[in-house]
C-alpha positions in Angstrom: 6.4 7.7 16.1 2.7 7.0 17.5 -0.6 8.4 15.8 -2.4 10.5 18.3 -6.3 11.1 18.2 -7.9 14.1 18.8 -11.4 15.8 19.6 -12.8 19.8 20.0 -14.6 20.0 22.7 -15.9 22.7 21.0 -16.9 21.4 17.8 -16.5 17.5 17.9 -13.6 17.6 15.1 -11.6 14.7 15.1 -8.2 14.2 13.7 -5.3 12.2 14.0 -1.6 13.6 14.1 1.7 11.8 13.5 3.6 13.3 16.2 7.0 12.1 18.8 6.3 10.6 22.0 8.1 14.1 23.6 6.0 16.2 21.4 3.5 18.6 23.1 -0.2 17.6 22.5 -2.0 19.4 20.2 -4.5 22.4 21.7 -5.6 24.8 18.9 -8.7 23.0 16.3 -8.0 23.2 13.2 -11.6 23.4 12.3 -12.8 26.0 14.6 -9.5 27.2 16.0 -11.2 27.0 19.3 -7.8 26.1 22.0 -10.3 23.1 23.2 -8.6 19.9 21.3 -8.4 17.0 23.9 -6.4 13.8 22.8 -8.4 10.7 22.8 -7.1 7.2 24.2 -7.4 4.7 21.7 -6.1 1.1 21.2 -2.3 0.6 20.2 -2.1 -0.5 16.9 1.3 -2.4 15.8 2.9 -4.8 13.4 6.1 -7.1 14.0 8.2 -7.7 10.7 11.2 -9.4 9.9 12.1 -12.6 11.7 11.9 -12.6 15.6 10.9 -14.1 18.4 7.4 -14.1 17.4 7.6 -16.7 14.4 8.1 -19.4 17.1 6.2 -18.4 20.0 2.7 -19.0 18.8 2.8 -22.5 16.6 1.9 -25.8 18.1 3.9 -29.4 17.7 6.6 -29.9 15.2 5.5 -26.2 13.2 8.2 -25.0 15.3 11.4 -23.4 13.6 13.6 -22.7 16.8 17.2 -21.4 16.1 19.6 -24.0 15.9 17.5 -25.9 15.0 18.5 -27.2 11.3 15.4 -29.7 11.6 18.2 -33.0 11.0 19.9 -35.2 13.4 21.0 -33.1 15.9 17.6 -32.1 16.7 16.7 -35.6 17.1 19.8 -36.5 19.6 21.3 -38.0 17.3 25.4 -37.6 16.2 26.6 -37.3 12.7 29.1 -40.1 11.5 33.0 -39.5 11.2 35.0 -40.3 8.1 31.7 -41.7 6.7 31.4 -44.8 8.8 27.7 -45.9 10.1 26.8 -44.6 13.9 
């Protein structure tokens, strides 16, 4: 759910409400209880957690992790030996 702003055009009181994207906005102050609150357009704020897309897309050279990717010899072309001989 996004954090909306909100200013009286009566008063100037600001506030901001936790409220659902299909929510109605806000009209009644609760400082003045003037019917004059306007909501204010403000940057979107935002944090990605947890593993994603994002831990790979923004690291240069060999930082990167990429899935299926275990790092070894598969990575590097190369093909693991059978029954323990040398390749």
């Amino acid at each position: 759910m996004p954090i909306y702003e909100y200013q009286c055009k009566a008063c100037g009181h600001r506030l901001e409400k936790l409220q659902k994207v299909s929510a109605a906005p806000l009209t009644d102050c609760p400082a003045c209880q003037a019917p004059e609150l306007g909501r204010l357009i403000s940057a979107a704020g935002f944090r990605l957690a947890g593993g994603g897309w994002y831990e790979t897309d923004f690291k240069s050279g060999g930082k990167k992790n990429l899935a299926g990717d275990g790092g070894g010899d598969a990575a590097a072309g190369k093909t693991p030996a059978k029954d323990g001989a040398a390749a």
